[in-house]
C-alpha positions as CSV (number, residue, x, y, z in Angstrom):
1,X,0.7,-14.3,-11.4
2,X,-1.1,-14.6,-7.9
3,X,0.8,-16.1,-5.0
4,X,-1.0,-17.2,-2.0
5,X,0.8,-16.6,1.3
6,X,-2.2,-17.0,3.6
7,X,-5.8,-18.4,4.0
8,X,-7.9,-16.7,1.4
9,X,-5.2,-14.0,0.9
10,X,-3.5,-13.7,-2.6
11,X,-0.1,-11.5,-3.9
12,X,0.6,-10.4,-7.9
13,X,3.8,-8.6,-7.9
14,X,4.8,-6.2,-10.2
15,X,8.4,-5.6,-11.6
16,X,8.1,-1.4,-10.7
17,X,9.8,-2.0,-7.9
18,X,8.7,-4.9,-6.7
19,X,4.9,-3.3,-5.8
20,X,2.6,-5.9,-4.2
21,X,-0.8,-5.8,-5.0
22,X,-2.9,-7.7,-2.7
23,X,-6.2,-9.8,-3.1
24,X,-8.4,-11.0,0.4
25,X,-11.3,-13.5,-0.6
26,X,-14.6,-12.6,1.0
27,X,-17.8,-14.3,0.5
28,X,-18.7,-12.8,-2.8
29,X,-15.8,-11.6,-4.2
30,X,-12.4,-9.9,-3.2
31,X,-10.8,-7.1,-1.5
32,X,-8.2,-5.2,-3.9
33,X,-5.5,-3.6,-1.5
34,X,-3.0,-1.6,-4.0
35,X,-3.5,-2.8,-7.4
36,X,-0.6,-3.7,-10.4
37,X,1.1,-0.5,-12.3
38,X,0.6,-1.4,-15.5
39,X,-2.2,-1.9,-17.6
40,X,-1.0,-5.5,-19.0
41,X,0.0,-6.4,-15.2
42,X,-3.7,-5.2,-14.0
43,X,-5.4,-7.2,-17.3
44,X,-2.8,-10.3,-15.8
45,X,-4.6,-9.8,-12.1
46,X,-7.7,-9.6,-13.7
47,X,-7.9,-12.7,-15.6
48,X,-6.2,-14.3,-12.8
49,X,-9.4,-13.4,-10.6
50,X,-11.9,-14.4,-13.2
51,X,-10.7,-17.9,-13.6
52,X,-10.7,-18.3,-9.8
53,X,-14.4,-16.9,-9.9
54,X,-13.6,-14.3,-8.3
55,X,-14.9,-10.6,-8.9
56,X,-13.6,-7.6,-7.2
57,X,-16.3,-6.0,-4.8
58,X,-13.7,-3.6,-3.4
59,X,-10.9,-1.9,-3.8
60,X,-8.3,0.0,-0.9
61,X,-5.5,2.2,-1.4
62,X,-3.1,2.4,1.7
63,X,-1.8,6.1,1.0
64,X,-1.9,9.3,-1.6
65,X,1.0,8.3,-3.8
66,X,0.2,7.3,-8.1
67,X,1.8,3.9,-7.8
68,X,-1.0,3.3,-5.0
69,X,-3.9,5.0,-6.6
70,X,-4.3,3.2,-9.9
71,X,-7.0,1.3,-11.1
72,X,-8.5,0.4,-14.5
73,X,-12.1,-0.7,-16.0
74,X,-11.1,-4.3,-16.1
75,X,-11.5,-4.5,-12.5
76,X,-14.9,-3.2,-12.3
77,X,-16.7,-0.3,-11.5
78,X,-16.8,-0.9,-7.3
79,X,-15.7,1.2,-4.3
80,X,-12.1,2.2,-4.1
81,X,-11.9,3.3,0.0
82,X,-9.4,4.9,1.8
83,X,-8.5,6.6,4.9
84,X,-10.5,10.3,4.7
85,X,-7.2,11.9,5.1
86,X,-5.7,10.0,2.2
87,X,-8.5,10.5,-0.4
88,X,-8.6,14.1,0.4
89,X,-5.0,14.7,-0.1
90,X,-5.7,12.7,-3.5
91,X,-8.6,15.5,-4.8
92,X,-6.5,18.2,-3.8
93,X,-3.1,16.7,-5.6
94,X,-5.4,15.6,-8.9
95,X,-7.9,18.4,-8.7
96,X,-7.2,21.2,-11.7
97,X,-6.5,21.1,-15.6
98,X,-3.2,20.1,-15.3
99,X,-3.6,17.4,-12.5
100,X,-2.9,14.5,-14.7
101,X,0.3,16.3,-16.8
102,X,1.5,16.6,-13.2
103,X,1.7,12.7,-13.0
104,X,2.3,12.4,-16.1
105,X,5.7,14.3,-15.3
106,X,6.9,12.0,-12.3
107,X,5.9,8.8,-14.2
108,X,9.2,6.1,-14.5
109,X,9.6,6.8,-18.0
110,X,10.9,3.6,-19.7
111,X,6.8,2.6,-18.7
112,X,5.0,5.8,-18.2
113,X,2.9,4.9,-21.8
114,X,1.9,2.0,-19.8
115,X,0.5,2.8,-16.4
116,X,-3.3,3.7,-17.3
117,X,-4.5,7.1,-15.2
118,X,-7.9,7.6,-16.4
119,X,-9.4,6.4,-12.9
120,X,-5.9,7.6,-11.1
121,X,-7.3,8.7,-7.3
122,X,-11.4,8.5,-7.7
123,X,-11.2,7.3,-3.9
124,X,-14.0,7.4,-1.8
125,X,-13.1,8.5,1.7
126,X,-14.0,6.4,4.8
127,X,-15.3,8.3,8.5
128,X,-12.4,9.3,10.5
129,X,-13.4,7.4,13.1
130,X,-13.2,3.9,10.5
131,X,-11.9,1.3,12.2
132,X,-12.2,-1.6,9.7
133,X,-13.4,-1.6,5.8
134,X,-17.0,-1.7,5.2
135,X,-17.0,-5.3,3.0
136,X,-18.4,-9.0,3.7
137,X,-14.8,-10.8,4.5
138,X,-12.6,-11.1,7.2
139,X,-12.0,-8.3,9.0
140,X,-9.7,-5.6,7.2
141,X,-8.7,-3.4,10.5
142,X,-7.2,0.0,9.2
143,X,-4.1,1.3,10.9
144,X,-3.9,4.8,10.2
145,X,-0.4,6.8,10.8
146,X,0.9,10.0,9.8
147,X,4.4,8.4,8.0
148,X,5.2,8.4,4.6
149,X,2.4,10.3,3.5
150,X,-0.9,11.6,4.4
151,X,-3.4,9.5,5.5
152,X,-1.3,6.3,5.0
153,X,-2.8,2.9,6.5
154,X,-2.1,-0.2,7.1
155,X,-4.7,-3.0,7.4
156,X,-4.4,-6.1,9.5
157,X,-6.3,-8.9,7.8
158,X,-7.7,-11.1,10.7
159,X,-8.4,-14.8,10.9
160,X,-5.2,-14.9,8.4
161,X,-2.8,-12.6,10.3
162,X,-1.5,-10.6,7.2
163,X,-0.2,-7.2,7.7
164,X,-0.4,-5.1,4.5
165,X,1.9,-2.6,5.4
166,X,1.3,-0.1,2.4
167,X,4.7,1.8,2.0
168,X,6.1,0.3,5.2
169,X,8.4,-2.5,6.5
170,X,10.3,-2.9,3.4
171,X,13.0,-5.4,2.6
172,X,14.7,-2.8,-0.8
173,X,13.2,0.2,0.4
174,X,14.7,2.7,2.7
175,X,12.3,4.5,5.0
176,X,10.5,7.4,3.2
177,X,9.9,10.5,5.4
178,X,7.1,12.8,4.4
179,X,8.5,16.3,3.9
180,X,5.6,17.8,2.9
181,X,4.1,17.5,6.5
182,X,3.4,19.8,8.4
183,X,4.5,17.5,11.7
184,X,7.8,16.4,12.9
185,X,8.7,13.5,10.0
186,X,10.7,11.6,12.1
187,X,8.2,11.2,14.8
188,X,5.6,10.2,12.7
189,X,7.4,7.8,11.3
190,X,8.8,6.2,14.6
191,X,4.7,7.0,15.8
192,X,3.8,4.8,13.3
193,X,6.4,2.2,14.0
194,X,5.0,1.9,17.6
195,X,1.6,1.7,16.1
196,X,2.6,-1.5,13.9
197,X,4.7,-2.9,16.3
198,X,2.0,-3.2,18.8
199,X,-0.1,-5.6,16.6
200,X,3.6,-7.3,15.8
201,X,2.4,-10.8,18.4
202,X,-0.8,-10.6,15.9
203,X,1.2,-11.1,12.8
204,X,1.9,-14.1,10.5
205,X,2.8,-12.6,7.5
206,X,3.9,-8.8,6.1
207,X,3.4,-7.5,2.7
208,X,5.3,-4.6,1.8
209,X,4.4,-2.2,-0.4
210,X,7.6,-2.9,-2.1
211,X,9.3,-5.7,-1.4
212,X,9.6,-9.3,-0.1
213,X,6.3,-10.8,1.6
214,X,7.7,-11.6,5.0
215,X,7.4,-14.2,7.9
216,X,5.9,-13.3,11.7
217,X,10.0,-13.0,12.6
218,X,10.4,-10.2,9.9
219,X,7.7,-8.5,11.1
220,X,9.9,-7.1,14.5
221,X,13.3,-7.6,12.5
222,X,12.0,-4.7,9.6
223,X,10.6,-2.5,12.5
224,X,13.8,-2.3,14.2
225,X,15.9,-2.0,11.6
226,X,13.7,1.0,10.4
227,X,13.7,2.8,13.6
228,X,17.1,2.5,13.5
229,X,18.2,4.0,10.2
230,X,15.2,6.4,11.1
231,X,16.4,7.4,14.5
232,X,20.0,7.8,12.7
233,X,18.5,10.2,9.9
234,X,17.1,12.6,13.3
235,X,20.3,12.4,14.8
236,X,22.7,13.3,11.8
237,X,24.4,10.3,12.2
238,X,25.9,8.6,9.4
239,X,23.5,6.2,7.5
240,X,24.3,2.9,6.0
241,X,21.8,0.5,5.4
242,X,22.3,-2.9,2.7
243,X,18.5,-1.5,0.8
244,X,20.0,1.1,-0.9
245,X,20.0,0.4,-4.4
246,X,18.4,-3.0,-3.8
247,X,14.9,-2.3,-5.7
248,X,15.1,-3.3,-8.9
């Protein structure tokens, strides 16, 4: 079911792990920023958008991971953009024969038979130098960072003040560090938190990519508490923090 938590801007949560998918309004359809997990939760979104009248023109994915990446015929056959980073780390991972049994392999498996892959990844890479997605709506202005994974963005919806964080800011999540970078980890992740801090006055709502939606005050409240269990993870300190455990 689709929740509204701004002007024009629209949530359907999924129960893996609380994943938000997110839906802008534009002037001819809607933006599609991280869509469900499974195929009856992405047939739910879509009928959802048709009896609002609303098509999907485009489609977003905020970083390189499956749960981020899906997408399914329902939804139409429109361009899926992302950072050029991210969609080339997604032709590399699901290039080759055995691409999809790689998936396949990580899939949660109580609902693995039920997350549809055929279209897994077929992103179409924006210029480096892409400030904003290329669609007629409010202005979608991409934060790209280096944490969590390759290419990962955040968009800042304007006029509305929602902050889709991708696989930031989360209220059950634990930072994620990206170990498979070739950069320091930690400071790309606290990199990124200055990055998303610094449009924190511009913020009226945060959508997680997992997680709570969350009010202009969580905004600063999430990226302190992350730099902090982050900062603790560099120093070898010990590391308690109430999210672990808490996705369901």
């Amino acid at each position: 079911m689709l929740t509204q938590i701004a002007d024009g801007v629209l949530v359907h949560t999924s129960e893996f792990l609380q994943s938000n998918a997110v839906v802008v309004q534009g002037q001819a359809g809607v933006l599609l920023i991280d869509p469900g997990v499974t195929e009856s939760e992405i047939d739910c979104l879509a009928n959802d958008l048709r009896e609002l009248g609303q098509p999907v023109v485009a489609g977003f994915s905020t970083h390189p991971h499956w749960d981020h990446m899906l997408w399914h015929t329902v939804l139409g056959a429109v361009p899926r953009y992302a950072t050029a980073r991210c969609a080339a780390t997604a032709h590399e991972r699901l290039s080759g024969p055995d691409a999809k049994a790689r998936v396949a392999g990580v899939l949660p498996p109580d609902i693995a038979d039920q997350i549809p892959l055929d279209l897994l990844g077929a992103l179409t890479g924006l210029p480096t130098d892409a400030v904003e997605i290329p669609w007629e709506g409010p202005r979608a202005r991409i934060l790209e960072h280096q944490a969590h994974a390759a290419g990962h963005a955040a968009l800042l919806i304007e006029g509305s003040g929602v902050l889709v964080a991708g696989d930031m800011l989360s209220d059950v999540l634990v930072p994620m560090l990206d170990r498979t970078s070739p950069a320091d980890p930690v400071e790309a992740y606290l990199s990124a938190l200055t990055l998303l801090d610094s449009v924190a006055d511009q913020v009226t709502v945060v959508v997680p990519g997992h997680g709570s939606v969350g009010t202009a005050q969580d905004v600063r409240e999430r990226i302190d508490r992350d730099r902090t269990y982050v900062t603790a993870v560099h120093n070898g300190d010990e590391v308690t923090d109430a999210r672990f455990g808490a996705a369901r």
